[in-house]
N, C-alpha and C positions, 0 to 999 in steps of 0.2 A: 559625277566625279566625287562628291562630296560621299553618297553614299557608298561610293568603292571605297572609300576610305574608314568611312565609318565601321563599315563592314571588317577591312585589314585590319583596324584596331582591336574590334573585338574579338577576333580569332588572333592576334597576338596576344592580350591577355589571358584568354582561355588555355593558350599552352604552353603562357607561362606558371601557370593555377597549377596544371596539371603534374607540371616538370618537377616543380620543387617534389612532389610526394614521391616522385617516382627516385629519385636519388637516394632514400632513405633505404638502406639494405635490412631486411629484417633478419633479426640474430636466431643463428640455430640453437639449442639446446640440445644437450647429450647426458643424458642420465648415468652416473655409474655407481652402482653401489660398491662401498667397500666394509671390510669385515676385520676387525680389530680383535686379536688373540692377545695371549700376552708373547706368548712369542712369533706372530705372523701378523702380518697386515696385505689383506688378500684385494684385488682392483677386480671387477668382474670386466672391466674393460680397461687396459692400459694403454691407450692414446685416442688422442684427438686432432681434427683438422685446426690450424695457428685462424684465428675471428673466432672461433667456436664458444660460447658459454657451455662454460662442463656445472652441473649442478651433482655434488658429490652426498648421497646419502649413507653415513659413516653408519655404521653399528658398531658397538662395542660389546662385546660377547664376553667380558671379561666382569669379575666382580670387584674390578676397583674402578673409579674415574681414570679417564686417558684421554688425551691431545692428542690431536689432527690435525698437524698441519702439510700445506701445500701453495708453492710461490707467495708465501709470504703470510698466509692466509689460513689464520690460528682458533678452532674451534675445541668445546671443551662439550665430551661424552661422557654422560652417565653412567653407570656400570648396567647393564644389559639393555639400553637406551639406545633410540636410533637420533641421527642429528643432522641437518642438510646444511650444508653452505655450496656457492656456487663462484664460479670464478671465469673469467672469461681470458681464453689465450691469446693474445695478440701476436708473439715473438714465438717463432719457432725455436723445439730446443728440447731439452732433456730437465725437468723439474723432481727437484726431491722432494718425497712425502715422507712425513715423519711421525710416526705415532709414538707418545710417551706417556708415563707413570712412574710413581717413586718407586726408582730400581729396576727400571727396564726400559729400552728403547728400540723401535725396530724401526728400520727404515726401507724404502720402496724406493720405485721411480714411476713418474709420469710422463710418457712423450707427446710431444705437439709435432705435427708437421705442418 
């Protein structure tokens, strides 16, 4: 008897060991490159699944410095520099990108589903 139990325990520990790992959801990543003009701001991919991490590789094809931003989420590009920032969507929804410089602004959209 003792040993049946001995036994129950340790196969109850063992899947509780295992259970915790298994909860942990691993995050996707979604790459998109976008492309900074002075008058266009181009997404090579305009949406995303709502969990997703989107990892945005900006370029600015422009010969002045310009801002990128996206949900909140404010990066500054170099004039013909590339620049990654990454963001992850929880909330589905419709997100504005913005890209700026002195004396011009253009703006985009982002969607999550």
């Amino acid at each position: 008897m003792r040993a049946w139990l001995a036994l129950l325990a340790a196969v109850t520990a063992l899947a509780a060991a295992g259970g915790g790992q298994a909860t942990t959801l691993p995050s996707i990543t979604v790459h998109v490159k976008v492309t900074l003009t002075a008058r266009s701001l181009v997404l090579s991919r305009p949406s995303a699944a709502r969990g997703y991490t989107v990892e945005f590789a900006v370029r600015n094809g422009t010969a002045k410095r310009r801002t990128f931003s996206v949900a909140g989420k404010t990066i500054a590009v170099p004039a013909r520099k590339t620049r990654l920032t990454a963001v992850e969507f929880q909330a589905r929804g419709k997100y504005p990108v913005i890209s700026r410089s002195p004396g011009s602004t253009v703006r985009g959209t982002f969607r999550v589903s």
